[in-house]
C-alpha positions in Angstrom: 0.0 0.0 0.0 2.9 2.7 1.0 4.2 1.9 -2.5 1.0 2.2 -4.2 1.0 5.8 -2.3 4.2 6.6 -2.7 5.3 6.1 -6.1 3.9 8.3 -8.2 5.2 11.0 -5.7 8.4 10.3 -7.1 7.7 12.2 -10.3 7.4 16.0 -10.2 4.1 16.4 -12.8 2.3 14.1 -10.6 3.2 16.7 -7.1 2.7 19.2 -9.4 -1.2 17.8 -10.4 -1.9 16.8 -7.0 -1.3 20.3 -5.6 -3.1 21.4 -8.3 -6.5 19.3 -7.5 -6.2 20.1 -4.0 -6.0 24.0 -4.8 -8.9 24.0 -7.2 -11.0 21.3 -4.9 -11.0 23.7 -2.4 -12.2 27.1 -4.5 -14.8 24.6 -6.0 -15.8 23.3 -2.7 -16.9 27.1 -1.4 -18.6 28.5 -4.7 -20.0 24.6 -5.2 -22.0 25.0 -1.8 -23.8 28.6 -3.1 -24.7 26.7 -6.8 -26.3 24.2 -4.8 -27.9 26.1 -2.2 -29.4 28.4 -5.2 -30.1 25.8 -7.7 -27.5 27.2 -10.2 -26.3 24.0 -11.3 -27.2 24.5 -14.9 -25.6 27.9 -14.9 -22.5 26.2 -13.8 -22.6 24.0 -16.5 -23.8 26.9 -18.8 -20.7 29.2 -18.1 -18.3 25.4 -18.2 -19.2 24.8 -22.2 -19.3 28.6 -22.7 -15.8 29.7 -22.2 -15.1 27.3 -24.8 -14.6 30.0 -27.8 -12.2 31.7 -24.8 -10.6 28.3 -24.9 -10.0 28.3 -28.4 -9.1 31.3 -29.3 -6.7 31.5 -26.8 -5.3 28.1 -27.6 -4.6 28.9 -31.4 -3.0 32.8 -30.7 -1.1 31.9 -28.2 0.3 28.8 -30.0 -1.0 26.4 -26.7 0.4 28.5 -23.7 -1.9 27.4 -20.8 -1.8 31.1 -20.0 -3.5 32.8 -23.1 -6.2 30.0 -22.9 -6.3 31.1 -19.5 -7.0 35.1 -19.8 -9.3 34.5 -22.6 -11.6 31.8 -20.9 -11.6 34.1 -18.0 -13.2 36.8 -20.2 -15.6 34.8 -22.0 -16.8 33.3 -19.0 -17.0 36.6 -17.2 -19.0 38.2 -20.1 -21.3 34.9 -20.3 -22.0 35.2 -16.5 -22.7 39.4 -16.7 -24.7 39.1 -19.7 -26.5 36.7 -18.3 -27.8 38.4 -15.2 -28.5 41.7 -17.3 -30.6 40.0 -19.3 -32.9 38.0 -16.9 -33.0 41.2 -15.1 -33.8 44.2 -18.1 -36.5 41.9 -20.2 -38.7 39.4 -19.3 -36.7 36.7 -20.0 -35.9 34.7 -16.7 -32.7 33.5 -15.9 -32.3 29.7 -17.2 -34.2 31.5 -20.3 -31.3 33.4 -21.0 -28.5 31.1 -19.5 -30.0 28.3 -22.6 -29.7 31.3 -25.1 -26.0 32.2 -24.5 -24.8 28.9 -23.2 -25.9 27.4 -26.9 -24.2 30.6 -28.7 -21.0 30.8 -27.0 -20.9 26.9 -27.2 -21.6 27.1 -31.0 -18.8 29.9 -31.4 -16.4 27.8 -30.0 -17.1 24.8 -32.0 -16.8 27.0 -35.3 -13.7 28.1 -34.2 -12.3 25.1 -33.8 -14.0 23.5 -36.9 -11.4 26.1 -38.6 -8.6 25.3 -36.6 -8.5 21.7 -37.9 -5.2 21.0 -36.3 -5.8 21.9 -33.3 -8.9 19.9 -33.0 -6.7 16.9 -31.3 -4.4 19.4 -29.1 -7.6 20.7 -27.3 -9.4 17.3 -26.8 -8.0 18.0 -23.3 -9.6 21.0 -22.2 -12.7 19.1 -22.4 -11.8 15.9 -20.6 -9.2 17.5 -18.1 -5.5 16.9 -18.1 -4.1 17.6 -14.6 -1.4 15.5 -14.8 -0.4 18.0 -17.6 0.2 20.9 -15.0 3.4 23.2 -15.5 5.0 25.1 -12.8 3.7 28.7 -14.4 0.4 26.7 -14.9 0.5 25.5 -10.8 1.3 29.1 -9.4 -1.5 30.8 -11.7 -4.1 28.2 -10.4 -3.1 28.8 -6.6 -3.6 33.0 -7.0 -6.5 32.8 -8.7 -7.9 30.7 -6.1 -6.9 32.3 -3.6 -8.9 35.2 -5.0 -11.8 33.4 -4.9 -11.3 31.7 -1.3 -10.6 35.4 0.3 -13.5 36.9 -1.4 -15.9 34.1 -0.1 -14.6 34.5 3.5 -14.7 38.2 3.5 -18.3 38.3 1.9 -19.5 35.1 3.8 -22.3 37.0 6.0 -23.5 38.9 2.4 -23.0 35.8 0.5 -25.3 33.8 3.0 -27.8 36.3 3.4 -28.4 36.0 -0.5 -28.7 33.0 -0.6 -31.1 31.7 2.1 -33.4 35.4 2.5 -33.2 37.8 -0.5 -36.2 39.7 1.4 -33.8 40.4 4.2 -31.4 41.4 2.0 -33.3 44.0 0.4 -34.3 45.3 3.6 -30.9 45.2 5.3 -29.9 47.4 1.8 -27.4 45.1 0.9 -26.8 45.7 -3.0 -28.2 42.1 -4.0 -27.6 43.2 -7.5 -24.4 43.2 -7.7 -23.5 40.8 -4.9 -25.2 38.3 -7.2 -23.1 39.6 -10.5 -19.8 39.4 -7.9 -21.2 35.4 -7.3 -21.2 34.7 -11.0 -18.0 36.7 -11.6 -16.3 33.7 -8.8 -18.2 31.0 -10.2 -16.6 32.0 -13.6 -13.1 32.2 -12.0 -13.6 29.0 -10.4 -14.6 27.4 -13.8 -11.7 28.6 -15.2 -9.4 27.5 -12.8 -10.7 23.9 -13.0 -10.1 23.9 -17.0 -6.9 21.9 -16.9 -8.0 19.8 -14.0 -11.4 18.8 -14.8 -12.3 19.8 -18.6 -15.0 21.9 -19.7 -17.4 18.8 -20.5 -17.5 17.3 -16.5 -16.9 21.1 -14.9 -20.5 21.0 -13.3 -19.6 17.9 -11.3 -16.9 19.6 -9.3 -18.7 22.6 -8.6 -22.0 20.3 -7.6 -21.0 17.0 -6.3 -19.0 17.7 -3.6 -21.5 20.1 -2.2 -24.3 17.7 -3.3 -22.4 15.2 -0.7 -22.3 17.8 2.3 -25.3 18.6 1.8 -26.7 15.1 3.0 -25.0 15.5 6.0 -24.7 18.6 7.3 -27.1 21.7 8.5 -25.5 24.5 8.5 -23.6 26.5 5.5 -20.2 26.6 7.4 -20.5 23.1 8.4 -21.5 22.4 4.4 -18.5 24.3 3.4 -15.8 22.3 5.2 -17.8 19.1 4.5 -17.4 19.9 1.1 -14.1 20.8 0.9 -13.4 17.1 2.9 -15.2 15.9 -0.2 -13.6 17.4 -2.6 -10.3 16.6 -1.6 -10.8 13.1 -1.0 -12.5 12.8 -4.6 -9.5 15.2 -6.5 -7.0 12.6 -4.4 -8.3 9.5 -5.2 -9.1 10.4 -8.7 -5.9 11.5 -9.7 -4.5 7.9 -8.4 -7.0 6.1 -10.2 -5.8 8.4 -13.6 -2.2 7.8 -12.7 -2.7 3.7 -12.5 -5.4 3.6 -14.6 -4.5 5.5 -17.3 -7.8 7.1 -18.2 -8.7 10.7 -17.9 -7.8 12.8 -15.3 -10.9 14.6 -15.2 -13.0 11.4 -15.8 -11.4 10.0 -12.4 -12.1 13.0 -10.4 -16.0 12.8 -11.3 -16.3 8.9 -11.2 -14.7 9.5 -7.4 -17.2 12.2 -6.5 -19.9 10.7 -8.5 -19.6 7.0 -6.2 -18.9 9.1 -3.0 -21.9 11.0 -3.4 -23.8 7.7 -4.0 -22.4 6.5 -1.0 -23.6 8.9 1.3 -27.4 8.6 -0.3 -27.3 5.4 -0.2 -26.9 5.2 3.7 -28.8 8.1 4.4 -31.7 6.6 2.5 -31.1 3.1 4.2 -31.0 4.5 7.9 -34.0 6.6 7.3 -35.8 3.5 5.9 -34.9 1.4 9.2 -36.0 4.7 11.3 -39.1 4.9 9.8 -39.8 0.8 10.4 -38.5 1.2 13.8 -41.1 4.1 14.7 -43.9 2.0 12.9 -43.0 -1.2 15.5 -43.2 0.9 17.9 
């Protein structure tokens, strides 16, 4: 077992991608527990598939630097999740209304992109399915500011964030600006997304940012206790995965999901079961 453990330890891309899924576990973790809390799942996966022209274009100018694909996915993804609160809140279109519209343009624009960029087609195969094990030094110190961005604004704005999120009533009358504490929650969810690209892939994004909180949320009551819970999650699921990618040889993104995905089942599972032998225990008694 210490050798199973052990071993891949030896090489420096697998530290390097194991640091890297612990930094963007935790970042996911937080803003995970606020998508599920507020039923944003499908924007999640919305603003994963649509910073996929960012992806592209900055995959072809800047001849495959992780760091152009970076800067422009964070762009896309922060006009995706601006535009898509001003128009659910100018017209009469609601929200998953216009999260459909744009998630289905931007995801179209990126596929024509890359249906002109033939030979690139194969280079960014990754972006989609997560390739963590492909983390540079550069790529490692860009993931751990950027999330640190996102785990000191969700600690500083954890009272604002939580009043949002459970009484928007109370909100209004305690004058907090709702409005743009909501665009400054899409703005991190964005990051976030962004900062999962080369771990996760744009196609199983939603699972990091639900899953985990999915899990704490079976077992826990209140939003701090959700948060760590979720975090435990997270971490256990990025871990394990990126074992199972390293011996398996499939997908590093793939592994992380299939992790969360059977933790998650787990927990439901014995939830379910001890609330069914409650319930037979009150009716014999």
């Amino acid at each position: 077992m210490d050798e199973i453990i052990l071993s891949p330890l030896a090489y420096p891309f697998f530290v390097r991608g194991l640091l890297a899924a612990i930094v963007v576990g935790i970042a996911s973790a937080l803003i995970g527990t606020y998508v599920v809390l507020k039923g944003m799942a499908f924007l999640g996966d919305a603003l994963a598939h649509a910073i996929l022209p960012g992806v592209a274009i900055g995959y072809v100018t800047g001849g495959g630097q992780q760091g152009a694909v970076f800067w422009w996915s964070l762009v896309t993804a922060g006009i995706t999740s601006l535009a898509i609160g001003a128009i659910s809140r100018g017209t009469k279109i609601k929200e998953d209304t216009a999260t459909g519209v744009l998630f289905a343009g931007m995801f179209a624009l990126g596929i024509a992109i890359i249906s002109r960029e033939r030979t690139y087609a194969v280079d960014l195969a990754h972006f989609l399915f997560g390739d963590v094990l492909g983390v540079s030094e550069s790529d490692l110190l860009l993931t751990i500011i950027t999330a640190a961005i996102v785990v000191i604004a969700v600690i500083l704005l954890y009272k604002e964030f939580l009043v949002i999120s459970f009484d928007p009533v109370l909100a209004t009358t305690l004058r907090l600006r709702t409005r743009l504490l909501e665009n400054l929650l899409l703005f991190l969810m964005a990051i976030t997304i962004v900062v999962s690209l080369q771990t996760i892939g744009i196609a199983l994004m939603v699972a990091l940012l639900v899953t985990p909180a999915a899990t704490a949320f079976l077992v826990t009551r209140r939003l701090w206790s959700m948060m760590g819970a979720a975090i435990g999650f997270s971490l256990f699921s990025g871990v394990v995965g990126l074992y199972l990618s390293f011996y398996a040889g499939i997908a590093s993104g793939a592994a992380i999901v299939i992790t969360s995905t059977t933790v998650f089942l787990l927990v439901w599972g014995t939830g379910a079961a001890a609330e069914r032998l409650r319930s037979r225990s009150r009716q014999l008694t």
